[in-house]
N, C-alpha and C positions, 0 to 999 in steps of 0.2 A: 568567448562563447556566450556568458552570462546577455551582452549586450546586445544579443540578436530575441531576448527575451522581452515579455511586456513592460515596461519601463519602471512597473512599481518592484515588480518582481527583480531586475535587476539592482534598485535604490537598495531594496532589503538587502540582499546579500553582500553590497557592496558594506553598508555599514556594520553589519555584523563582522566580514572580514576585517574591514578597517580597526575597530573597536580592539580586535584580536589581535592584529598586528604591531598597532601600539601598546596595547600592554605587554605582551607577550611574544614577541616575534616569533620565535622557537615552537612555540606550543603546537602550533599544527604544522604535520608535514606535511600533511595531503586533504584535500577537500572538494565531495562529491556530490555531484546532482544523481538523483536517480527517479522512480517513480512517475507521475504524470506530467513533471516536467522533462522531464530529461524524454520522454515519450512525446512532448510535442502536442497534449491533452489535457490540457490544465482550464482551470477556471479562479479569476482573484476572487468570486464567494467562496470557492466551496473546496480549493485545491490548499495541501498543506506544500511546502519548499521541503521536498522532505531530503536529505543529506546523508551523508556518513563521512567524518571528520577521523582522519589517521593521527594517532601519532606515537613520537618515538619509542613513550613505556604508559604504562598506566597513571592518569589522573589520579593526584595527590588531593589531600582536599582541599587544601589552599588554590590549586587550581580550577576544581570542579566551582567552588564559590565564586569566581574569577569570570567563568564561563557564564554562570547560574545571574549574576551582576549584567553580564553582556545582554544573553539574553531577554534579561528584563527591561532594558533600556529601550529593545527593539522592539519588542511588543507594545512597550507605552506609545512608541514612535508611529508605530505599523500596527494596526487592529487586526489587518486580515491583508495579505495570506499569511498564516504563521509559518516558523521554522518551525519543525521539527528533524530530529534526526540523532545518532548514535557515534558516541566519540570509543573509537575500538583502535586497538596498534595493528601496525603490519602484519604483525604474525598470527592475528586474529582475522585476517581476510578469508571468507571462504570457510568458514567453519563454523558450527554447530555445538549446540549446548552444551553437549557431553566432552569436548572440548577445548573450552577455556571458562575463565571466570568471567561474573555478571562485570556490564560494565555501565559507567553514567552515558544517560540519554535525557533526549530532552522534549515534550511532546504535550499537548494542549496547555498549551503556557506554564508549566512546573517544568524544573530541573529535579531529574531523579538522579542518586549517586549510584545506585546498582541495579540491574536487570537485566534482562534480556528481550528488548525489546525490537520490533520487527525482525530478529533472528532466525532463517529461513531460508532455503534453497534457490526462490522466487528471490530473494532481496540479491544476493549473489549473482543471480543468472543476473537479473539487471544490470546490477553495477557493471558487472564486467561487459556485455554485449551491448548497452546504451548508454552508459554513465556517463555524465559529463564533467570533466576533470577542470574545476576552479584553481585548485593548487594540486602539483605534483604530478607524475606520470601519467600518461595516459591510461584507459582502463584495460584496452588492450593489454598494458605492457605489465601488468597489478600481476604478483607471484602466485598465483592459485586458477585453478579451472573447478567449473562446476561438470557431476558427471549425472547425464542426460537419463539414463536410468536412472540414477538414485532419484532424480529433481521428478520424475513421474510416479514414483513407488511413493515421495515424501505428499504428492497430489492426494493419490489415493486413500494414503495414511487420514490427511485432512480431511478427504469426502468420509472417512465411516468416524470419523472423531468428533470435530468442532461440525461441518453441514447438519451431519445426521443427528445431532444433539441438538441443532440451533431448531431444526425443524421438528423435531419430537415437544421442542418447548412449545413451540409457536402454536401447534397442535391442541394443548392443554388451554381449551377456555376456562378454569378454575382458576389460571394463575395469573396471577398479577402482572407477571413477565407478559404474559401470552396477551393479555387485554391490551396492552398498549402493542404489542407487533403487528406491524404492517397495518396500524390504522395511522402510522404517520410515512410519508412517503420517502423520510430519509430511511427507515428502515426497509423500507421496499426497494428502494435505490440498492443499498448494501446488501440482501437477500440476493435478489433477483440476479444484478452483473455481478455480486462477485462469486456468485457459481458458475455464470457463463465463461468469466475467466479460466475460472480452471477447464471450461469443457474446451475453449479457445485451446489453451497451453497443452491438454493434451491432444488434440487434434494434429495442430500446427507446429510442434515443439515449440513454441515459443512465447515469450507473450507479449500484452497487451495493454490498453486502458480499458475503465469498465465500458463506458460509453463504446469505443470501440467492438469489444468483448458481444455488448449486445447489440449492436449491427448484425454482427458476426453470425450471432446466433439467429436472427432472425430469417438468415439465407439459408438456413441447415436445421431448423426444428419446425414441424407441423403447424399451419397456419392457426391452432386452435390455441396457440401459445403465445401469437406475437402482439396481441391488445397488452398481456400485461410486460410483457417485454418493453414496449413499448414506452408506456407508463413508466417504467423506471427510467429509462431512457430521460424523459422529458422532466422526471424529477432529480438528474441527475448534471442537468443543463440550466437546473434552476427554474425551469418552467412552472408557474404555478397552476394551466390548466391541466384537467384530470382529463382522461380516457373512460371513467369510470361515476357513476352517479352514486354509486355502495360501495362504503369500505368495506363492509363485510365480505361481497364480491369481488373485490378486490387481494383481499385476502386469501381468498380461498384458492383463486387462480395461481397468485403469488404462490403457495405453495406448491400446489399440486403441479406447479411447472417446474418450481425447484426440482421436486420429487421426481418428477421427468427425466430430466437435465443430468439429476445426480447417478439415477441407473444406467442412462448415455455413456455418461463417463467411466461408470465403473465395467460395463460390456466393453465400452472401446479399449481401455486397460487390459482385458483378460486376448483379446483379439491381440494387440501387438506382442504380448506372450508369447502366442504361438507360432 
């Protein structure tokens, strides 16, 4: 599968397996694509290889160093795109903070030895319905199902938790946080599709890429909203021309379509309720 990918994208993976293999043969059982490649949406600026790596029991440290050594080599190798991704055992498929323990991941060039990172319903639904399986069973055949209600309630959860806080900050011209949002367009990029996502996921059950996500949305929300949609769009593809002559205006749209988007979601959640 790897080799129906962009050819650098395939070099990366191949050496990091290789690298793994010879030292350690044993050490991974299974190994995943998921995310905007395994979606077929990827970009070598701006997309990470992002993964989840099985194995038999929990990473010792001698072998977490082992990995943390791999990874480094590949990086010095490869600038861009990076690995990133979460080494979890089998019986950690498909499941949620509350149970199992933190585990090593590895993500903007550092090896972490414990967390929980990208841990989510979304990462799950992925793996299992689009993953693409480098080593061991297919995803189909992976011992866990994701359950379709919970993956929209854990939506919801998100929209009144991280959305509504990120936008309550952005809101705040006093804060330091808030001066720099969304006067640079990667955070306009990350604003803007990654709530269309979730309006995408609950719409459609399913999901997406952002890019995708805000197509999506540009067929389904009022034309007073698709400039800055847009905009992310093309900062999201790399483009450096603007839609826009004011970041200020730019901003402001950015939100207030957030703010749009997010009451969407949260009306269309109380409708499949009933």
């Amino acid at each position: 599968m790897i080799s129906k990918l962009h050819p650098r994208f395939s070099e990366i993976i191949q050496l990091y397996m290789g690298q793994i293999e010879e030292a350690s043969p044993a050490l991974l059982e299974g190994w995943y694509l998921y995310g905007s490649v395994a979606l077929d949406d990827y970009s070598i600026e701006k997309s990470d290889i992002d993964f989840i790596a099985v194995t038999g029991k929990r990473l010792e440290a001698a072998e977490i160093a082992l990995i943390r050594s791999i990874h480094e080599d590949v990086e010095r190798q490869y600038a861009l795109p990076s690995l990133s991704g979460i080494y979890v055992t089998w019986a950690d498929l498909g499941k949620l903070q509350h149970e199992m323990a933190p585990f090593p991941y590895f993500h903007d060039g550092q090896m972490h030895e414990a967390g929980y990172f990208e841990l989510n319903l979304v990462t799950w639904f992925e793996l299992k319905k689009y993953g693409i399986a480098v080593k061991g069973p297919l995803t189909s055949e992976l011992p866990f199902q994701v359950d379709e209600q919970q993956l929209m309630s854990s939506l919801l959860t998100n929209l009144d938790t991280y959305w509504k806080g990120w936008i309550h900050r952005a809101h705040r011209l006093s804060s330091p946080y808030a001066e720099r949002k969304f006067f640079r367009r990667a955070d306009l990029e990350w604003g803007v599709l990654g709530i269309c996502r979730l309006f995408y996921t609950l719409r459609e059950r399913d999901v997406t890429t952002k890019a995708a996500a805000g197509h999506y949305a540009l067929e389904h929300v009022p034309g007073q909203w698709h400039r800055v949609i847009e905009e992310a769009i093309l900062a999201r593809r790399g483009v450096s021309f603007s839609l826009y002559r004011s970041k200020v205006k730019r901003k402001q749209e950015a939100l207030a379509c957030m703010a749009y988007i997010r009451r969407e979601c949260k009306k269309l959640f109380v409708l499949q309720q009933q």
